[in-house]
Structure formats: structure tokens, C-alpha cells
py3Dmol code that shows the C-alpha trace and the ligand (Angstrom):
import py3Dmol

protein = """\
ATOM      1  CA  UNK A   1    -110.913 211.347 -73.623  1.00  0.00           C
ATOM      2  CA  UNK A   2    -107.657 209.780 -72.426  1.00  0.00           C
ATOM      3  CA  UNK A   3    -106.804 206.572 -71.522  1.00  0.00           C
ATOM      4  CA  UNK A   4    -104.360 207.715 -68.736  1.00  0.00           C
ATOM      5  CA  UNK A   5    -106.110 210.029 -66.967  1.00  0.00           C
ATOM      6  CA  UNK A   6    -110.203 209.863 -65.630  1.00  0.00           C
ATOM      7  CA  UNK A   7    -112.099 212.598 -64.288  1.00  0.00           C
ATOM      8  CA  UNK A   8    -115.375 211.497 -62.731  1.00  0.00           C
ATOM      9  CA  UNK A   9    -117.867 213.282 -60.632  1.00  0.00           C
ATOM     10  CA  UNK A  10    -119.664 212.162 -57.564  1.00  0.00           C
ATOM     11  CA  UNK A  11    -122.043 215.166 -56.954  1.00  0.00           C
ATOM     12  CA  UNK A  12    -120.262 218.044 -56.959  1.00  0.00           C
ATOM     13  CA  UNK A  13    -116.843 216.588 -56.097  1.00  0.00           C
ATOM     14  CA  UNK A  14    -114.380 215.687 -58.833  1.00  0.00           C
ATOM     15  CA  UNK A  15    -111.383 213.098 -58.718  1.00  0.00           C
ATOM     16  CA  UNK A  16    -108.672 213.234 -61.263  1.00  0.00           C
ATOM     17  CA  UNK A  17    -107.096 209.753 -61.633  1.00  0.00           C
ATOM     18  CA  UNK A  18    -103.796 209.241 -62.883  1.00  0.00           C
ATOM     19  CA  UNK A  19    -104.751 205.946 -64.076  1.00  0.00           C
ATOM     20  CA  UNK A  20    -101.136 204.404 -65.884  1.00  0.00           C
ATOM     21  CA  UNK A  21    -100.581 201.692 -63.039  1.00  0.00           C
ATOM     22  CA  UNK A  22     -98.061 199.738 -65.235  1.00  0.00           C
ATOM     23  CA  UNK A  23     -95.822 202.439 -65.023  1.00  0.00           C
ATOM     24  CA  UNK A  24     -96.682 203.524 -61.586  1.00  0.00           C
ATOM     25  CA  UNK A  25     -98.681 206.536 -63.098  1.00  0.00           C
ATOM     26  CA  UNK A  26     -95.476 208.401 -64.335  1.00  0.00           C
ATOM     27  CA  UNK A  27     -96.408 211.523 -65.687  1.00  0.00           C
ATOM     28  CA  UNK A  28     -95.762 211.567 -69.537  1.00  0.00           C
ATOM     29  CA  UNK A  29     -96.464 214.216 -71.844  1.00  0.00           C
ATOM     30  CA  UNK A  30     -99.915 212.743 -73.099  1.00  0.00           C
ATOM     31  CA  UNK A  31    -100.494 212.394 -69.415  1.00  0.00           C
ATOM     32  CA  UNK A  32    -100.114 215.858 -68.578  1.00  0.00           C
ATOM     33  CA  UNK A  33    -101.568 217.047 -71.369  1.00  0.00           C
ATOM     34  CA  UNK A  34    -104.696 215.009 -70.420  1.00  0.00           C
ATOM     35  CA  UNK A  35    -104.055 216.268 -67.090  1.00  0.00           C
ATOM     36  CA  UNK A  36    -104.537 219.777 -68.215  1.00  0.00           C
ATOM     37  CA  UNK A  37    -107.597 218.766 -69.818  1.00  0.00           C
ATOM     38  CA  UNK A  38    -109.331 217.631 -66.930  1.00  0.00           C
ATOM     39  CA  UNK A  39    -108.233 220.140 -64.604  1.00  0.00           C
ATOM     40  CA  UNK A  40    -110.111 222.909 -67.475  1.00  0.00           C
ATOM     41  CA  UNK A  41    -113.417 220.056 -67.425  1.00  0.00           C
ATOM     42  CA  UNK A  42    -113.430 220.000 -63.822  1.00  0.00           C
ATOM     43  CA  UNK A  43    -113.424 223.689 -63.582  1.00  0.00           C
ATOM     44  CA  UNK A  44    -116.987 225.380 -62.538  1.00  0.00           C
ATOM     45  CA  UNK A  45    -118.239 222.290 -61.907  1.00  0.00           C
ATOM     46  CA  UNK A  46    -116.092 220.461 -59.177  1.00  0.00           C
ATOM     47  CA  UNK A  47    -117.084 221.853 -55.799  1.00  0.00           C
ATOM     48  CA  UNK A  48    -113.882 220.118 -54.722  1.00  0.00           C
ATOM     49  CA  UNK A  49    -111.448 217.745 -56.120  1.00  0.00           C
ATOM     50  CA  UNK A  50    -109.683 214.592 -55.292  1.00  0.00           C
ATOM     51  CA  UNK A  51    -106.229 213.831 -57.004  1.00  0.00           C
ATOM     52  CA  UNK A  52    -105.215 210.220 -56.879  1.00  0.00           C
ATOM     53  CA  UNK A  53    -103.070 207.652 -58.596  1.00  0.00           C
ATOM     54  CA  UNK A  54    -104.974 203.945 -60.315  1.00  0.00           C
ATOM     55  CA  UNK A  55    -102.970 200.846 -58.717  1.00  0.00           C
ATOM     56  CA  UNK A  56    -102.903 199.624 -55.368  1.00  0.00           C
ATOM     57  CA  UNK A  57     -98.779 200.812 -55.698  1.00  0.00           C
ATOM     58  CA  UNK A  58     -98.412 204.382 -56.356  1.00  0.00           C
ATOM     59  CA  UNK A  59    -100.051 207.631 -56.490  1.00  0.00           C
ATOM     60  CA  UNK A  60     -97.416 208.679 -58.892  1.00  0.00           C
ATOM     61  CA  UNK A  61     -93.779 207.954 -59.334  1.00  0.00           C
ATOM     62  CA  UNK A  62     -93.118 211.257 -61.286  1.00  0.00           C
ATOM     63  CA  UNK A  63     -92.352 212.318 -64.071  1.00  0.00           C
ATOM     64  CA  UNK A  64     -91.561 209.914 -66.856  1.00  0.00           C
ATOM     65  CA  UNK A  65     -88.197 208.555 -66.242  1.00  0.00           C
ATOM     66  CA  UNK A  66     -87.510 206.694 -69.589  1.00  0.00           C
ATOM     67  CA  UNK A  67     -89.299 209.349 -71.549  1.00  0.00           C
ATOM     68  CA  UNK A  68     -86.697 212.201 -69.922  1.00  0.00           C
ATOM     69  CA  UNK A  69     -83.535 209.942 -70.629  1.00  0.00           C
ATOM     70  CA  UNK A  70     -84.267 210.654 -74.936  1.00  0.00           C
ATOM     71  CA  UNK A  71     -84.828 213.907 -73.898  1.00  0.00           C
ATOM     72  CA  UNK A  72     -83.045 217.486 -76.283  1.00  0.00           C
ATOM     73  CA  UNK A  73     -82.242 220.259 -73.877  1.00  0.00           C
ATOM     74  CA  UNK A  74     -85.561 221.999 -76.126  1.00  0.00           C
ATOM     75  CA  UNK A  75     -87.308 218.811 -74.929  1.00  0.00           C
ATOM     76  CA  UNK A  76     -86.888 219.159 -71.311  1.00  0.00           C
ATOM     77  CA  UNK A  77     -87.627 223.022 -71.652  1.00  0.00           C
ATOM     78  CA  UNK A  78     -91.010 222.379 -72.906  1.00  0.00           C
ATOM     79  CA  UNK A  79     -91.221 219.411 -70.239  1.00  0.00           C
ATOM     80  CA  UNK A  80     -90.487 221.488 -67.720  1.00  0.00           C
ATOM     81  CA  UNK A  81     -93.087 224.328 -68.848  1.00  0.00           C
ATOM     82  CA  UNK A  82     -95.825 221.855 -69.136  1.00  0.00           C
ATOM     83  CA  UNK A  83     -95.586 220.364 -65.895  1.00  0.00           C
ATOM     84  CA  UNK A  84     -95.288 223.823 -64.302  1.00  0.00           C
ATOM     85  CA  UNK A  85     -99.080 224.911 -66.648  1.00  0.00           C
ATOM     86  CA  UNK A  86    -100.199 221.522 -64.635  1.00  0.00           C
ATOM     87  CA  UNK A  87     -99.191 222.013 -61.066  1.00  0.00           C
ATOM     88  CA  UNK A  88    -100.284 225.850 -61.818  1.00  0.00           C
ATOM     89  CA  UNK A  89    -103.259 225.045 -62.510  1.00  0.00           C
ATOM     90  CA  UNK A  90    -103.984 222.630 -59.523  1.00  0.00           C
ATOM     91  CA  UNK A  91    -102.685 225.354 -56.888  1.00  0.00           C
ATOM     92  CA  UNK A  92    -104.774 227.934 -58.677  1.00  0.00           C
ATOM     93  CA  UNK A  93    -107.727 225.360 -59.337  1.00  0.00           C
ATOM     94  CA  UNK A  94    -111.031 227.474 -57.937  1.00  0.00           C
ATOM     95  CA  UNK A  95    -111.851 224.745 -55.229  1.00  0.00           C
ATOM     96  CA  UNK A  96    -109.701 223.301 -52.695  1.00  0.00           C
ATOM     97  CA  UNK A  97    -107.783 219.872 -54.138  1.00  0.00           C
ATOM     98  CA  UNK A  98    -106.731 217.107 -51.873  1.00  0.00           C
ATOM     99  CA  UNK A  99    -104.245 215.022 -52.661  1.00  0.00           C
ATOM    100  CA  UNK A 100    -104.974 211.406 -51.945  1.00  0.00           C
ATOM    101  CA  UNK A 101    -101.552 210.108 -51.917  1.00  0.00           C
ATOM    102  CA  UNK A 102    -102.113 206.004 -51.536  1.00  0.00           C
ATOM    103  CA  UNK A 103     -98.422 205.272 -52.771  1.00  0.00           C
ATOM    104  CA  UNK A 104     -95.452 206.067 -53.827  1.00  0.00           C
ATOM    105  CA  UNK A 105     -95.022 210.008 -54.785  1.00  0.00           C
ATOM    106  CA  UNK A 106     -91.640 210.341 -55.961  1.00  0.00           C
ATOM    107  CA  UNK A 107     -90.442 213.662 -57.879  1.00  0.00           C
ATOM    108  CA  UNK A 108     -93.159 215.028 -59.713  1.00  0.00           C
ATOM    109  CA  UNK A 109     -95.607 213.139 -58.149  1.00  0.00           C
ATOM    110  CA  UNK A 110     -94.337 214.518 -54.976  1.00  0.00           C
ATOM    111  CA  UNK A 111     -94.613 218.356 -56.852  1.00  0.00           C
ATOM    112  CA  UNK A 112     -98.065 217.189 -57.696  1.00  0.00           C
ATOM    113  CA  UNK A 113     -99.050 216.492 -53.791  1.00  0.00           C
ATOM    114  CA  UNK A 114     -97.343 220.071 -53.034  1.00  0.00           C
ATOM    115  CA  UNK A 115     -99.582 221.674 -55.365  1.00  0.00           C
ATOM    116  CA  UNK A 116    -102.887 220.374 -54.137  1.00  0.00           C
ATOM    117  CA  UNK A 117    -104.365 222.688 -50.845  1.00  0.00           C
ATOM    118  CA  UNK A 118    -104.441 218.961 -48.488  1.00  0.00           C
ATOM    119  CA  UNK A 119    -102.666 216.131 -48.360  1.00  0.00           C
ATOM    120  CA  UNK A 120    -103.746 212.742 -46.748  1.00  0.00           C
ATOM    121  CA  UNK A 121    -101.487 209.874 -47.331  1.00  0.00           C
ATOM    122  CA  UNK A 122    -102.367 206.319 -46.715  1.00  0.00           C
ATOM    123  CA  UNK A 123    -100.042 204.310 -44.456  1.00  0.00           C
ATOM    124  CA  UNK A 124     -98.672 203.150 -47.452  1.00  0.00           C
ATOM    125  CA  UNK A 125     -97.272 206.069 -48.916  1.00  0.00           C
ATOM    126  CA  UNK A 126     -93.657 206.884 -49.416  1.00  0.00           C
ATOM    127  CA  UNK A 127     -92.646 210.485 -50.575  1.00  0.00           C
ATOM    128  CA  UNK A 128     -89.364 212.314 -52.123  1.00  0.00           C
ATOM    129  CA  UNK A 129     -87.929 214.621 -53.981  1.00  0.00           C
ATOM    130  CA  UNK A 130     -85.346 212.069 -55.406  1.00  0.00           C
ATOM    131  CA  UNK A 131     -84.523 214.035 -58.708  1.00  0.00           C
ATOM    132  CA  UNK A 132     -80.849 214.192 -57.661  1.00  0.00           C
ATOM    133  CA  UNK A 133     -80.276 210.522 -57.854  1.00  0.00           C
ATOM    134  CA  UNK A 134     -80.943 211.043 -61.723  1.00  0.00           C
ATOM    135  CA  UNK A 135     -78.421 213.992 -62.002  1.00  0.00           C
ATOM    136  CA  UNK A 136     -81.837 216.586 -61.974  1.00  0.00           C
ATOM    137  CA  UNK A 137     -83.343 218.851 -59.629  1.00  0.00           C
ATOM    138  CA  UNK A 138     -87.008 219.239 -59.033  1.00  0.00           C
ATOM    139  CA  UNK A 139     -88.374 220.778 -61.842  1.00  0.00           C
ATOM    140  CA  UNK A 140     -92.448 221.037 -61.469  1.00  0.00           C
ATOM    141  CA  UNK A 141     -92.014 222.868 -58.628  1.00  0.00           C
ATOM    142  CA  UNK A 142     -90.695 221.205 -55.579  1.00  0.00           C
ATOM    143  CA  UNK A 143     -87.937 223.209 -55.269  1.00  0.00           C
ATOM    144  CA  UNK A 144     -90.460 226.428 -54.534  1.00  0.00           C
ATOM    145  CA  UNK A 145     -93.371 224.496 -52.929  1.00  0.00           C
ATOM    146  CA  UNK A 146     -91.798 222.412 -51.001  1.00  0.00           C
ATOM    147  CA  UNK A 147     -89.664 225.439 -49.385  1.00  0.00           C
ATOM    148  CA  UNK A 148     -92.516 226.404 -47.973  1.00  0.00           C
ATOM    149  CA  UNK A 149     -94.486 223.882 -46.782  1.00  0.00           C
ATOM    150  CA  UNK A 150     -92.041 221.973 -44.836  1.00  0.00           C
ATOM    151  CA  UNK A 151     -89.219 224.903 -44.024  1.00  0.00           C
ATOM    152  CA  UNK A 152     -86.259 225.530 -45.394  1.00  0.00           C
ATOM    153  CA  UNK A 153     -83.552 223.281 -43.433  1.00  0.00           C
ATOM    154  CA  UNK A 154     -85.655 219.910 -44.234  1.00  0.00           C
ATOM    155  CA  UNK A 155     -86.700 221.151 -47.987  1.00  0.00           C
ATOM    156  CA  UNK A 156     -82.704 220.898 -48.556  1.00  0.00           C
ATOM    157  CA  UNK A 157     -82.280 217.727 -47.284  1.00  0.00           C
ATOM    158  CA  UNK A 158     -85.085 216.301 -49.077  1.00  0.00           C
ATOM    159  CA  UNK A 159     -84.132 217.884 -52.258  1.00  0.00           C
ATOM    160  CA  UNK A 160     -79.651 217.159 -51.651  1.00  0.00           C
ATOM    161  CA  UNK A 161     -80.425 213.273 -50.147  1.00  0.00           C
ATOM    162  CA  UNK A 162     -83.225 212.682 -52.525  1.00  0.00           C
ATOM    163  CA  UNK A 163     -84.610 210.703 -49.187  1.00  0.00           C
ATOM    164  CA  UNK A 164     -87.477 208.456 -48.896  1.00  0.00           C
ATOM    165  CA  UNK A 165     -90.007 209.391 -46.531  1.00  0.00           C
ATOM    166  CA  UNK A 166     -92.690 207.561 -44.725  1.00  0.00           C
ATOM    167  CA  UNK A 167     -96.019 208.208 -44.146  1.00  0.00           C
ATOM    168  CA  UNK A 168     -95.274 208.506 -40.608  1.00  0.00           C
ATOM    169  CA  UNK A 169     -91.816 210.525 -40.954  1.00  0.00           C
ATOM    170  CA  UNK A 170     -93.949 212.503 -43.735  1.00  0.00           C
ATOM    171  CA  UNK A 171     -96.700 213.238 -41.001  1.00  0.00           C
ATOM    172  CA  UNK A 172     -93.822 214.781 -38.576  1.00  0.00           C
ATOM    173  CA  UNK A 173     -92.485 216.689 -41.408  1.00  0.00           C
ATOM    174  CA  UNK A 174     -95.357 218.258 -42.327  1.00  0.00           C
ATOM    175  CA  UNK A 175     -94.936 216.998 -45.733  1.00  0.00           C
ATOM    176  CA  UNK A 176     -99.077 215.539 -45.384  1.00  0.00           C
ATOM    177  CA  UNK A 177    -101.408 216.921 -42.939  1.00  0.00           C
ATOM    178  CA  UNK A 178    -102.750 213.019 -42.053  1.00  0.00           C
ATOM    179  CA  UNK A 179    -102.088 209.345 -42.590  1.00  0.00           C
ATOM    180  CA  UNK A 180    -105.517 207.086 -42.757  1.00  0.00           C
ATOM    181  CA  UNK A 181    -105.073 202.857 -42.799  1.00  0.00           C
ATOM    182  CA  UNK A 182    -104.735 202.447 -46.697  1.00  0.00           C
ATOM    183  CA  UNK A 183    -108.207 200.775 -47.033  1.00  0.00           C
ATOM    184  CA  UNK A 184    -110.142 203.848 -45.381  1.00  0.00           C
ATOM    185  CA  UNK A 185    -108.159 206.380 -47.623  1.00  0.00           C
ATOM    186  CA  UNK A 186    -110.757 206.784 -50.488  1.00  0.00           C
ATOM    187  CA  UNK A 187    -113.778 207.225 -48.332  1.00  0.00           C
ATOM    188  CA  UNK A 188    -112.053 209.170 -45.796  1.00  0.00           C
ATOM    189  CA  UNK A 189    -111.105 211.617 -48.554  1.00  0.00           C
ATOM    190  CA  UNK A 190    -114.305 211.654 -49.864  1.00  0.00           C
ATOM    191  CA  UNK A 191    -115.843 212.492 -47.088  1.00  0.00           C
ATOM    192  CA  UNK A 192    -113.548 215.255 -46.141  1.00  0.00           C
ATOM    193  CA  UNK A 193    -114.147 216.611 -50.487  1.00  0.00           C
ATOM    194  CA  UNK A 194    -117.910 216.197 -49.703  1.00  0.00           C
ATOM    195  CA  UNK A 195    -117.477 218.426 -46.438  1.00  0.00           C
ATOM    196  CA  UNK A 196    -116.088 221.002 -48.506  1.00  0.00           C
ATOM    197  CA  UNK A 197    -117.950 220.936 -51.494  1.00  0.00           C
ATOM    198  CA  UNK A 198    -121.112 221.743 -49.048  1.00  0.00           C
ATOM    199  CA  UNK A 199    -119.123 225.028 -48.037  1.00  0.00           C
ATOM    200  CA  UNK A 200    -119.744 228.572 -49.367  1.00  0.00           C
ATOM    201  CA  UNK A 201    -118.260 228.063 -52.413  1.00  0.00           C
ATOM    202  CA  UNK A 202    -117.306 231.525 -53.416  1.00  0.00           C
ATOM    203  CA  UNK A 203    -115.834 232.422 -49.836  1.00  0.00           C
ATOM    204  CA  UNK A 204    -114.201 229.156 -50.152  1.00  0.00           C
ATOM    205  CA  UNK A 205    -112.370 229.870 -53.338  1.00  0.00           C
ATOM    206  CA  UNK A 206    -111.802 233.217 -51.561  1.00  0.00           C
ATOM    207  CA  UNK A 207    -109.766 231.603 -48.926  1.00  0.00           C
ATOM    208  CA  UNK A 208    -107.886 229.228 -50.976  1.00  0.00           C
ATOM    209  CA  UNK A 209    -107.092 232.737 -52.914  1.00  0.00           C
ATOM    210  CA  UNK A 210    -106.097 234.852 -50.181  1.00  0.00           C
ATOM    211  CA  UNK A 211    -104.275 231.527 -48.536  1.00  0.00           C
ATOM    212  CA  UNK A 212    -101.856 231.252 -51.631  1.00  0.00           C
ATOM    213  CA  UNK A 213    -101.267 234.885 -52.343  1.00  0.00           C
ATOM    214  CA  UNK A 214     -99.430 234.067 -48.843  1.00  0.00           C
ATOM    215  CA  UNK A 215     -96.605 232.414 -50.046  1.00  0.00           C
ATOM    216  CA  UNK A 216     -96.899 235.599 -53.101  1.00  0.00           C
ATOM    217  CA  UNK A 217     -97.423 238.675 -51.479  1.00  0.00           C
ATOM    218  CA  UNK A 218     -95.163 240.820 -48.532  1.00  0.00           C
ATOM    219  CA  UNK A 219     -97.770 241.033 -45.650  1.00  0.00           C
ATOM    220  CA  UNK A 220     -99.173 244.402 -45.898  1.00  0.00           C
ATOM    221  CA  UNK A 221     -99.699 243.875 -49.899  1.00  0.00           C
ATOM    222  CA  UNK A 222    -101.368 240.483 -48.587  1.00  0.00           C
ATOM    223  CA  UNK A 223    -103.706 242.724 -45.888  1.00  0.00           C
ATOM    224  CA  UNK A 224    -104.898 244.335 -48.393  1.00  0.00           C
ATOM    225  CA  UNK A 225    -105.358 241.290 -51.075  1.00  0.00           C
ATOM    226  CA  UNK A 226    -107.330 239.972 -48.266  1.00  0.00           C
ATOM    227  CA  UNK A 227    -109.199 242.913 -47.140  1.00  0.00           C
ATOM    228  CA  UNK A 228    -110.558 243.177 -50.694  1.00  0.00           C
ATOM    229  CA  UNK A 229    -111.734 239.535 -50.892  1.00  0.00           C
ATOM    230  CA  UNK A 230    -113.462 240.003 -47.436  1.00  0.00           C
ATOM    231  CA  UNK A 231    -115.983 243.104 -48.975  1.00  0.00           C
ATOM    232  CA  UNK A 232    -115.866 240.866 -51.915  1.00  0.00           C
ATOM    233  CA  UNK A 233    -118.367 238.372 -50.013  1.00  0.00           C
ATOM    234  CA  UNK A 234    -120.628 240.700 -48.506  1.00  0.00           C
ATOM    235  CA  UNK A 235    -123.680 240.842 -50.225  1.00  0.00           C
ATOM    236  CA  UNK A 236    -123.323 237.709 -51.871  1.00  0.00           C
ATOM    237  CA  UNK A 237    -126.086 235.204 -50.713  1.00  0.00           C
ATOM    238  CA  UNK A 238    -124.292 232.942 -48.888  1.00  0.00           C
ATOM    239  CA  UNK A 239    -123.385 235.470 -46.749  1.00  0.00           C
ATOM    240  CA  UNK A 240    -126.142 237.396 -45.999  1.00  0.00           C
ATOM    241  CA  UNK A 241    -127.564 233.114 -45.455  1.00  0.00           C
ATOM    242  CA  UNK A 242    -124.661 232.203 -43.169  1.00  0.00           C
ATOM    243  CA  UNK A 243    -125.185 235.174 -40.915  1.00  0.00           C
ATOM    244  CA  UNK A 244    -128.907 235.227 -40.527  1.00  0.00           C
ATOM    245  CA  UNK A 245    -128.919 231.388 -39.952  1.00  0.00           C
ATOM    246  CA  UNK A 246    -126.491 231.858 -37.206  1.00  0.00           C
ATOM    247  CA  UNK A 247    -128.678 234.488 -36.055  1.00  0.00           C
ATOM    248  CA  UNK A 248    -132.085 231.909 -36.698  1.00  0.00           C
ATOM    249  CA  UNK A 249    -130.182 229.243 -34.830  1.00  0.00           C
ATOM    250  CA  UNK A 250    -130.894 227.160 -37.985  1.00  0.00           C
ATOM    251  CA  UNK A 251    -128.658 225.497 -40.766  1.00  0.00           C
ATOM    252  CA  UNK A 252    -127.070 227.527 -43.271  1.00  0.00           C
ATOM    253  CA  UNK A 253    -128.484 226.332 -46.722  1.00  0.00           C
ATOM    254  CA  UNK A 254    -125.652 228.023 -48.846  1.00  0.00           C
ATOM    255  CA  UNK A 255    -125.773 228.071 -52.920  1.00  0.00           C
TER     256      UNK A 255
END
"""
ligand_1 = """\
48
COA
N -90.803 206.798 -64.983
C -90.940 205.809 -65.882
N -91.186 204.532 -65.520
C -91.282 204.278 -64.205
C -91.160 205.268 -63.224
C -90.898 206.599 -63.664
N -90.792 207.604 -62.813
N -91.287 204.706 -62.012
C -91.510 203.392 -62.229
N -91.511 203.132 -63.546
C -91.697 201.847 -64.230
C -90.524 200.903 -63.978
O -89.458 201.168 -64.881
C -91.163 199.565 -64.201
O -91.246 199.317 -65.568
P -90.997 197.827 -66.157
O -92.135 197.011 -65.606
O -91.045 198.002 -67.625
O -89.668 197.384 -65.616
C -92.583 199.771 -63.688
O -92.810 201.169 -63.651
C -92.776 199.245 -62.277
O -91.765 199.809 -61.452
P -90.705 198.934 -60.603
O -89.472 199.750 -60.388
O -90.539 197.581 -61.209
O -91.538 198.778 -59.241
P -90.952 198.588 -57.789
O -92.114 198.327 -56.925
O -89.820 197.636 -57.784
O -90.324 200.034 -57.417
C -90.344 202.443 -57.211
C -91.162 201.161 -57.365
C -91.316 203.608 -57.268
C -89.604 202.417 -55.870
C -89.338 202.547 -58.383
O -90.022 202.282 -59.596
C -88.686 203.887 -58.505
O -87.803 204.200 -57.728
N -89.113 204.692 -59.516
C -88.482 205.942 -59.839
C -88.939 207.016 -58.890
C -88.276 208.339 -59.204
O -87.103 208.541 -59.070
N -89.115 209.260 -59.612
C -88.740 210.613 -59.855
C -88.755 210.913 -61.293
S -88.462 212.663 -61.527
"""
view = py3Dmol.view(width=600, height=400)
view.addModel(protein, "pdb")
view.setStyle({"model": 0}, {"cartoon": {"style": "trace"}})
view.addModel(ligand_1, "xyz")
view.setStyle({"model": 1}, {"stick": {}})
view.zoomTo()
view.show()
């Protein structure tokens, strides 16, 4: 148990709290080892999983600023290799994560948006890679991640202006896929996690697979990474359910 981070379970969908509002949920070392923790609890169980920030102020305003500042060039090695193991293992977590963002995501709280699959931001949000204002770069990612989500020309100005970005401005950049009134966030995200969790799971965590070996793979190496999760689902129940309920005209009732 960890008093900065909660994992709790609605059903089948998880949400991963980074709950350390008095420091706008900046990502320590305890806190990412928790983190890691919950990510490996979650696992097998969470259908899908929500990752948010406690507070009505941030989702989280990255890594720990006064923590890095002590920091021995070992020290920011390891740093840097544990926040990698947790943004790893969000992108490769076997369900899709959304990323709640309902505040400020600044640096590695920013890295930890780009790792989740979906992004919805409340109105409220503000977003940036602003590591360069503290003589850094990214380091948990964002200089990979954010490449390509949002492109290469506005990746480098994000990353050389350490900008500030509105929800709105955010929205147009691609940075989050939708903005929601900041009171409707939580339920709208739940609602989209409980659409998914009711999904073929296994052909979901197929997709999410063959989706991020995109950004890994040259496209014929990717054809054929996908070609061998595609047999990979025949057979399987929900497959042989989805097709014949199609074929029924009847609801699917996957595993
Ligand atoms: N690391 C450590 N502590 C942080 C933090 C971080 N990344 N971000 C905020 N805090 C702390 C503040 O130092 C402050 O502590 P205090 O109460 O002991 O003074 C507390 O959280 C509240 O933050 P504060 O700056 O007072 O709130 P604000 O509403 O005026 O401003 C931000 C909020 C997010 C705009 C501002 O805190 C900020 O710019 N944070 C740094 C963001 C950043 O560069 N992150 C990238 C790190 S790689």
C-alpha cells in the first residue's frame, strides 16, 4: 500500500491515482515505485484503466522538481531508468489506458499522458514539455513519444520553448484526442473505460499490440506482426461469438 498512489476497481475498470495533491502529484521515487506496483496489481484484472491525478489542480506536474535539484549524475541515471520501467509499462499495459488529464501535466506528467493509448483533458488542463526551463530535456520519454504523436516540427517546439499548452491549443495539436467541461471529465472517462472494458478483450489487447509495434516496426515487418495477431484470434471464443452474433442479428456476449 502507498499513500501516494491508489488503485481501485469499479468492475473491471481500474484507475491509478496519483494522489500527492500538495505537491501537485510530482512524481517522486516512492511514487513511481508505487506506480509500478499498481500498474503489476492492475494487470489481468483491469479490463481497462484510467490514469488520473488527486486535486482539483493537476494531473501531474512531473517529475519531482526539488527531489532532482539534490540529485548525483548516478541519481538521475537510475531516475531516469525508473521512470522509463513506468511509462513502459503503461504503453505496454495489456488493456487500453486513458489518460484523464484534469490539470496541469507538465514534463513527466506530460510523458505520462503520451504513454497512455487516449487522452481526454478537461478544459482545465494545461500541457508541456517544459524540461528546458530547468536546464533538462525530457527524460521519461517525451522526447520519443511525443515525436510521434504530434509530428516532428511541433514536438521541437514544444520540447526547445518548453510552451504551455491549452486544452484547446492541445486539442488542435493533437496532443489529446478531446476536451470535456472539467466537472463531466470523470464520468465521461468512465464511461468511455467501461465501453472498452465490455470489448473482446484479447482482440483488444491485440490491437493495442499491433497499434504500438507501429511506431516499432518498418511496415512490411509490421504486416506481418499484424497478420500473426489476426490468426491469433480465430478460434478464440469471442470470435467465433462476434461473428455468429452478427450473423444471429443478436448481441455479442464476449468473455
Ligand atoms: N516538483 C516538485 N514540487 C512541485 C512541482 C514539481 N514538479 N510542481 C509543483 N510543486 C510544488 C510547488 O513547489 C509548491 O510547493 P510549496 O507549496 O511547498 O511551495 C506546490 O507544489 C504547489 O505548487 P505552486 O507552484 O505553488 O502552484 P501554482 O498553482 O502557483 O503553480 C504550476 C502550479 C504547475 C504552474 C507550477 O507549480 C509549476 O510550474 N511547476 C513545475 C512544473 C514543471 O516544470 N514540471 C516539469 C518537471 S520535469
Amino acid at each position: 500500500m502507498s499513500d501516494t498512489v491508489r488503485l481501485e476497481f469499479d468492475g473491471d475498470v481500474a484507475t491509478l491515482t496519483v494522489d500527492r495533491p500538495d505537491r501537485l502529484n510530482a512524481l517522486n521515487e516512492p511514487t513511481l515505485e508505487a506506480m509500478a506496483d499498481a500498474l503489476e496489481d492492475a494487470r489481468g484484472d483491469a479490463r481497462a484503466l484510467v490514469v488520473t491525478g488527486a486535486g482539483d489542480k493537476a494531473f501531474v506536474a512531473g517529475a519531482d522538481i526539488s527531489r532532482m535539484s539534490e540529485m548525483s549524475v548516478e541519481e538521475s541515471h537510475a531516475y531516469c531508468e525508473q521512470g522509463h520501467a513506468v511509462m513502459n509499462a503503461v504503453e505496454s499495459f495489456p488493456a487500453p489506458v486513458i489518460a484523464a488529464v484534469n490539470g496541469y501535466a507538465f514534463g513527466g506528467g506530460c510523458e505520462l499522458a503520451l504513454a497512455a493509448d487516449l487522452r481526454v483533458a478537461s478544459e482545465r488542463a494545461v500541457i508541456g514539455q517544459t524540461e528546458i526551463d530547468l536546464g533538462i530535456v525530457p527524460g521519461w520519454g517525451g522526447t520519443q513519444r511525443l515525436v510521434r504523436l504530434v509530428g516532428d516540427e511541433t514536438a521541437r517546439r514544444m520540447v526547445f520553448f518548453g510552451e504551455r499548452v491549452d486544452a484547446q491549443d492541445a486539442l488542435e495539436l493533437g496532443l489529446v484526442g478531446e476536451v470535456v467541461a472539467h466537472d463531466d471529465l470523470d464520468d465521461h472517462v468512465a464511461e468511455m473505460a467501461a465501453d472498452l472494458a465490455a470489448k473482446p478483450q484479447f482482440a483488444l489487447a491485440a490491437a493495442k499490440e499491433a497499434v504500438n509495434q507501429a511506431h516499432e516496426m518498418g511496415q512490411r515487418e509490421g504486416l506481418d506482426f499484424e497478420r500473426r495477431l489476426w490468426s491469433g484470434l480465430f478460434g478464440t471464443h469471442d470470435q467465433r461469438e462476434g461473428m455468429t452474433a452478427f450473423l444471429e442479428d443478436r448481441e455479442a456476449a464476449f468473455e
